[in-house]
C-alpha positions as CSV (number, residue, x, y, z in Angstrom):
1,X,-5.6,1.3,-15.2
2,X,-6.1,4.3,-17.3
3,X,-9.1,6.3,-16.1
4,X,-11.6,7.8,-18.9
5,X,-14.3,10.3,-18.8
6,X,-17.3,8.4,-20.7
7,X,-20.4,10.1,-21.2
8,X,-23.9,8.3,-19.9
9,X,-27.2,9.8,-20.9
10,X,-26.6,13.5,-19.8
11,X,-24.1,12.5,-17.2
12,X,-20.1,12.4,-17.2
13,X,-18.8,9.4,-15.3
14,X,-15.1,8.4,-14.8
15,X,-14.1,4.6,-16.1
16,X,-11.3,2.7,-15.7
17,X,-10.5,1.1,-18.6
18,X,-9.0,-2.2,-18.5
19,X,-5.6,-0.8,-20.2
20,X,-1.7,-0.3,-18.4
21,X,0.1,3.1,-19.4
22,X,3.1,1.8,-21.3
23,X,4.0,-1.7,-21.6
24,X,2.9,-4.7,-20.0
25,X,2.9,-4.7,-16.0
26,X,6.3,-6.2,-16.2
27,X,10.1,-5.1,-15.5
28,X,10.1,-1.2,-15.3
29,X,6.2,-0.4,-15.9
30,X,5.4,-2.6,-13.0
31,X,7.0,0.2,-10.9
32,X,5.7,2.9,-12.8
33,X,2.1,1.5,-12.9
34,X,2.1,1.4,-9.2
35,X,3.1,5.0,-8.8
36,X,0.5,6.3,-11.5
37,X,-2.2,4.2,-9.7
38,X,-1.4,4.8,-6.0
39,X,0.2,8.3,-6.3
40,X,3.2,7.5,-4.2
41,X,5.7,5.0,-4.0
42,X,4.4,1.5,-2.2
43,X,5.6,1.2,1.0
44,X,5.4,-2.9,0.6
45,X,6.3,-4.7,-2.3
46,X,6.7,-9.0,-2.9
47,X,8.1,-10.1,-6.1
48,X,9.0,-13.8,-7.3
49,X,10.5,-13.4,-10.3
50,X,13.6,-11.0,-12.0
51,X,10.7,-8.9,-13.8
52,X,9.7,-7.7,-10.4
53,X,13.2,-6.5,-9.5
54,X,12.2,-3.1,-10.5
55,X,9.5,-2.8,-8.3
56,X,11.2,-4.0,-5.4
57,X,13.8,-1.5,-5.9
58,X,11.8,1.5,-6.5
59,X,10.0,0.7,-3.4
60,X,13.0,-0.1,-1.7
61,X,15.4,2.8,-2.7
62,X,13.6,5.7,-0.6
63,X,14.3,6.9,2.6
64,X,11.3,6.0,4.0
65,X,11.0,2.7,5.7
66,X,10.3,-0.1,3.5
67,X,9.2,-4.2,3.2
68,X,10.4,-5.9,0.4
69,X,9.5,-9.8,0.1
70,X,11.2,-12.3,-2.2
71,X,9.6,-15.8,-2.7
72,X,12.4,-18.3,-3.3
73,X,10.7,-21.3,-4.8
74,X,14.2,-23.1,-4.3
75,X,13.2,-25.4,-7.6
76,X,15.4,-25.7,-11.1
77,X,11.9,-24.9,-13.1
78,X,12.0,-21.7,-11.8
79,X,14.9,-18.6,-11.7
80,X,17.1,-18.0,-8.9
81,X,16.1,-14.7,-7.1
82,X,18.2,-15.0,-4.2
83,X,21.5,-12.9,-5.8
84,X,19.1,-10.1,-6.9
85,X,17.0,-10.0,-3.5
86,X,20.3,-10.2,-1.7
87,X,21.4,-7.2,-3.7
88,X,18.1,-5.0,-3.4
89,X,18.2,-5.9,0.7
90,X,14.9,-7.6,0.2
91,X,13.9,-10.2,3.0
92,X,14.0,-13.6,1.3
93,X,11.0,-16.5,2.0
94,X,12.2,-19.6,1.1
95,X,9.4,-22.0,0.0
96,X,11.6,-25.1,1.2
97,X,13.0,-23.7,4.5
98,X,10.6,-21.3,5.8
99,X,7.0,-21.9,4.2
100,X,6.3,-24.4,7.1
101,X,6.5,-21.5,9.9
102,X,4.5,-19.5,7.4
103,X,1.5,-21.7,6.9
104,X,2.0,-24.9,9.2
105,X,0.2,-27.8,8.5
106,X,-2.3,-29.7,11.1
């Protein structure tokens, strides 16, 4: 969100405007987005999907103590993120194998 001084009546008031810095909240300005927002790096981070990879590892590569959470969805329709989370040192849900402990049903 990029915040905006906006004049109302003889007042200044600060607005977040509905607009990113940079590109699209995908692949590298994900992670950068999140600093600029938060002022720090995130100390949790869940991705599903290769365009959070940055994200995870920005949040991951500190030496502060981090949790970063893959969703498998363990499908063909969707891409594999194991081999990336795997790589990052991520903890990996699966949606077949562990979404049952997770959210059991009954």
């Amino acid at each position: 969100m990029e915040p905006e001084l906006t004049r109302v009546g003889t007042s200044l008031q600060l607005v977040r405007k509905l607009q990113f810095r940079g590109s699209p909240n995908e692949g590298a300005a994900k992670a950068v987005n999140i600093q600029a927002h938060i002022g720090a790096r995130p100390i949790v981070a869940g991705g599903n999907t290769a365009v959070d990879t940055e994200m995870l590892d920005s949040t991951h590569t500190d030496r502060h103590a981090a949790l970063c959470l893959v969703i498998d969805h363990d499908d063909d329709e969707r891409e594999p993120v194991g081999q990336t989370a795997a790589r990052l040192g991520c903890t990996v849900v699966s949606m077949a194998n562990d979404w049952g402990r997770v959210f059991p049903t009954g």
